[in-house]
N, C-alpha and C positions, 0 to 999 in steps of 0.2 A: 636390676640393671647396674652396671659397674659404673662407677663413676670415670667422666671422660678422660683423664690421666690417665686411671689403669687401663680402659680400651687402649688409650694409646700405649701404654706401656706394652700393651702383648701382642699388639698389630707390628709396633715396632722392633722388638726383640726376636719376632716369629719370623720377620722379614730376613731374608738373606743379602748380607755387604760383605763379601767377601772383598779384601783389598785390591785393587783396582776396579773393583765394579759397584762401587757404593751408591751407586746413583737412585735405585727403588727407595731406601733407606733414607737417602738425605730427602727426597721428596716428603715420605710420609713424615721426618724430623720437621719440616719446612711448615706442612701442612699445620702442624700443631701450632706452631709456637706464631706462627704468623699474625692469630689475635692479642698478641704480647708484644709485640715488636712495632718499631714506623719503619723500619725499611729492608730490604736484604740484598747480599747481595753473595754468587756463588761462583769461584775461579773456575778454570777450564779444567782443571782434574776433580772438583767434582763437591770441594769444598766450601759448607756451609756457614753461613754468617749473617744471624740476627741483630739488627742493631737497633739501640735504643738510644735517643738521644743527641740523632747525630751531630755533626759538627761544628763537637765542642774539644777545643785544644787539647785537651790530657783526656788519654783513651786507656780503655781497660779491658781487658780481655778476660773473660774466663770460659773455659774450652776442655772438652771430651773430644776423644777419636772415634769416628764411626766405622772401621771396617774391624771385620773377623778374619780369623785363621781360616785356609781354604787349603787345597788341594787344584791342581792342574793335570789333566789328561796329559800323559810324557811320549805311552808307547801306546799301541795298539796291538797283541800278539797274533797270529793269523788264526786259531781259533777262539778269539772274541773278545779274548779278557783286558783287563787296562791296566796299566802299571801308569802309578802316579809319582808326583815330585809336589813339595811342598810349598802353598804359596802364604809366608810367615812361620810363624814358628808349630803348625800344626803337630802334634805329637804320634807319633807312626805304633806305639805300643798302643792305644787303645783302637786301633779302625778297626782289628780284627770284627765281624758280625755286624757292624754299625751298617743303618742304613744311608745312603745317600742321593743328593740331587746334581744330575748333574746340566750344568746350564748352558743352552747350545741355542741357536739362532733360530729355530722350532720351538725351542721349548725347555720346558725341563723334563728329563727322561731319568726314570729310577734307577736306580742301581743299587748293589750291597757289597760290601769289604768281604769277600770272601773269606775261609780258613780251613783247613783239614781238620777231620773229624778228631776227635780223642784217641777215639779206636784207632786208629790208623798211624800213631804218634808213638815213637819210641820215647820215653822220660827221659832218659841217659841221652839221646843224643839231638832231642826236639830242637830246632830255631826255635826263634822268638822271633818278633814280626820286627822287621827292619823296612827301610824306604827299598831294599832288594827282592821283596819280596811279598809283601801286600796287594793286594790286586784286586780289583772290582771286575762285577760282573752283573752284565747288564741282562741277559738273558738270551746273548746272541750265539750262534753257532759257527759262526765267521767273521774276520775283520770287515769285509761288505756290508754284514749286516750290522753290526755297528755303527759304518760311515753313513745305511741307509740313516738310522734314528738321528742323522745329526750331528754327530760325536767325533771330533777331529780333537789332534793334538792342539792345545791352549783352552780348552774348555776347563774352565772351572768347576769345583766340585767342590758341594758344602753337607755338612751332616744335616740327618733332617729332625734332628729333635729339637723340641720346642719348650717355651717355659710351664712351670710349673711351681708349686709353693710345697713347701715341706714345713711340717706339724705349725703352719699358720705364722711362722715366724719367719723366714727365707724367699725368697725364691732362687729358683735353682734353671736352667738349663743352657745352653751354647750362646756365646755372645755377650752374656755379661761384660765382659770384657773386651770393649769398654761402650757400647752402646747402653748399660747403666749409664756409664757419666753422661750420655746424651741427654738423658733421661733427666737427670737430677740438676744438669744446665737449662733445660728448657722452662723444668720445674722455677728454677730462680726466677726465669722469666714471668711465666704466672704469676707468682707471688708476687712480684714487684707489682706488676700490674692491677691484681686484682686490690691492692692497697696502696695504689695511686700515686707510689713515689717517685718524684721528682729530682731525676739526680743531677747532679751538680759537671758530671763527664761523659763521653760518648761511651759508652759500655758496648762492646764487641760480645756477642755468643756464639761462639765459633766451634761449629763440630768436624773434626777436619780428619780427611782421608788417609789413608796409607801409614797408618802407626808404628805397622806391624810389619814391617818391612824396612824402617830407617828412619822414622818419624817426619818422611818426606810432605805430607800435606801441612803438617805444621811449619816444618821451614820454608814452604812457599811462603803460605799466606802470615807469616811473620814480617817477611819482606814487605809486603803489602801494605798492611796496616801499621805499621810501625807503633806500637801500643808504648805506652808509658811503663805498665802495668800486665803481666799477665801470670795467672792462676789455676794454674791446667788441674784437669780430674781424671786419675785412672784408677785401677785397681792395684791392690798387694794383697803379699801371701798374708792368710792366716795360716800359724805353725801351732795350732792347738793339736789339728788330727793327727794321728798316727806319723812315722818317718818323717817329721822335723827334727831339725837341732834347732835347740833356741839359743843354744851359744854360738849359732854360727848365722841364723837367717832369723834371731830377733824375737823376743813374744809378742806379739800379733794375733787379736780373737777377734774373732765376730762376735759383735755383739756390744762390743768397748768405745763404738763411735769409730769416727775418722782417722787416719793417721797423718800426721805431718813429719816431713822428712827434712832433715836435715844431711846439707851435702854441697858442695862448691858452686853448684849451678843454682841453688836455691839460695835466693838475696837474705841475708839474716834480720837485716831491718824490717823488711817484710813479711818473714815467718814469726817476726816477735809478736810484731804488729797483731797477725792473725793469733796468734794462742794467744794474746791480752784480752780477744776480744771475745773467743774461747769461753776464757777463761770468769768475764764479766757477765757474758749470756749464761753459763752453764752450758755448755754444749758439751760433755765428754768429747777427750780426744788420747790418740797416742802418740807415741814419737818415736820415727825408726832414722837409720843413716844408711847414708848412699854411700859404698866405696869412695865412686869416681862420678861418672852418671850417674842421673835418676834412673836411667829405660823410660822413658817416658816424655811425652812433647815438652816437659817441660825444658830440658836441654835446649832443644830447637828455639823456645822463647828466647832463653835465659841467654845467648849467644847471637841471636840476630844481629846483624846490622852493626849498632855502635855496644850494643847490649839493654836488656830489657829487665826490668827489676820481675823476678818470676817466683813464684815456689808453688810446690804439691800437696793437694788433698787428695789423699788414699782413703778407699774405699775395701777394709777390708773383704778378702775373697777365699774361697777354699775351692782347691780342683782346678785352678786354672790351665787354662787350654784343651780343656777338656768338654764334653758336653753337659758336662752337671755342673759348671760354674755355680756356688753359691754364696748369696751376701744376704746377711741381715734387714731387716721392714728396717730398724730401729739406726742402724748406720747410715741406710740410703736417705732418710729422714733428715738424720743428725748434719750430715752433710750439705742438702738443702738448708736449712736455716746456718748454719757456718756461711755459708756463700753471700746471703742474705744480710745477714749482720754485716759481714765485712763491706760489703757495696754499701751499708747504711751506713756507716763509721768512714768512713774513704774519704779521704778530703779531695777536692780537685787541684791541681797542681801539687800533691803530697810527695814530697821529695825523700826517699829511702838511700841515698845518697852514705856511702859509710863517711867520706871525707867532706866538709862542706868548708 
């Protein structure tokens, strides 16, 4: 029998949150963490929030995204097949043969990414699968039978592979990115719990919707809570495999622990703060730079309101937006206890303030 985090780990990552419809997702998030937490509470778009401690003056956030890259039902052709449009940053060179779900008010009805044989394919003048040309197929002979199963334009559509572990060190499949960081936020919350600590601030765990599309669930619920403090969790590239440049996109490995990013949006008092404490625990880490943005909620923190003291724990990843997303036991881990530590070192009213 698996121990209860990992059920939840693969009940949760197996589940489908496609961005706008994260709602299956944030329940089973909800369900877990719920023995962790005294209170919750979730906005109208869909957005989750553990809270520990509440209604103490200096709040602190730390928060993962819970929605995945998806697909949207666009066209229906009159005999049957479906042309899609991307809902985030889904990548259109891998659908070819993929199988998919696709989600309609019945139900979920199968489909597959079609593609022309080999045989049939000049090499000199072959496409290559473009959003113009991709197209599922559900098994209908007609667009009627299509709309019978259900299947109307604004359906959503998610690949239907599920996780898995590769040679005992990894796990790998769709959605990593970033329902891992659900995962390893909730984790803090156990932990905290299970060793009884008593923090000194209201601590927010916030898994918030729509990342993947403008880091729109973060900028609500920024509004909202107005934190002191916030310490978002996503994914980055690792550039070990194959086609990186590491002079242009960083060395980055799985396997090296976390990475902390340094970048305009990320407070530097705060990011010292964390690698001091790093650095005191042992916790491996690495360090990459943000052009401009991070990509990532933490933007949305770091600019709220009057401004929120913010930075990033990266979880290195390989494959991303893909369905074999993979990350390291030994990162997701490392990451966990980084979180940890820092809420135990966090003073209440801790002012990161560059000018005082």
């Amino acid at each position: 029998m698996a121990e209860p985090n990992i059920e939840f780990l693969y009940k949760y990552l197996n589940n489908a949150s496609p961005t706008g419809f994260e709602a299956s997702g944030q329940q089973i998030w909800l369900d877990y963490i719920k023995p962790y937490i005294d209170t919750q509470l979730v906005d109208v778009y869909g957005t989750a929030v553990g809270v520990i401690n509440p209604g103490k003056p200096y709040k602190v956030v730390i928060e993962g995204h819970s929605d995945e890259i998806s697909w949207f039902v666009n066209y229906i052709t009159e005999d049957g097949y479906i042309y899609v449009r991307r809902n985030g940053g889904s990548d259109h060179q891998i659908a070819p043969s993929k199988r998919v779900n696709i989600h309609t008010r019945k139900g979920i009805v199968k489909g597959i990414f079609g593609w022309p044989a080999i045989h049939v394919r000049e090499s000199a003048t072959e496409e290559r699968p473009t959003l113009k040309n991709i197209f599922i197929d559900v098994g209908a002979a007609k667009k009627a039978e299509v709309e019978e199963m259900g299947i109307h334009v604004g359906c959503v559509i998610t690949f239907e592979d599920t996780l898995m572990e590769l040679n005992n060190k990894f796990y790998v499949g769709r959605a990593l990115d970033n329902r891992i960081g659900g995962y390893i936020i909730a984790e803090v919350a156990r932990k905290l719990k299970e060793n009884n600590i008593q923090l000194p601030f209201t601590l927010y765990i916030v898994n918030s919707v729509q990342e993947e599309i403008g880091l729109r669930g973060a900028e609500m619920i920024s509004r909202r809570l107005k934190p002191d403090v916030a310490i978002c969790c996503d994914v980055i590239h690792d550039t070990q495999s194959p086609m990186y440049n590491k002079k242009l996109d960083g060395d980055l490995a799985c396997g090296r622990g976390p990475v902390l990013t340094y970048g305009p949006a990320v407070q530097n008092n705060l990011l010292n703060f964390m690698i001091d404490v790093a650095v005191e625990k042992s916790i491996p880490f690495q360090r990459a730079a943000a052009s401009r943005s991070t990509g990532t909620d933490t933007d949305a923190f770091a600019y709220s309101a009057e401004g929120v003291a913010s930075a990033l724990i990266s979880l290195p990843q390989k494959y991303m937006h893909t369905t074999v997303e993979t990350c390291h036991k030994d990162d997701i881990q490392a990451c966990i206890d980084l979180y940890y530590e820092i809420l135990l070192k966090l003073e209440a009213g801790q002012d990161f303030s560059y000018i005082k």
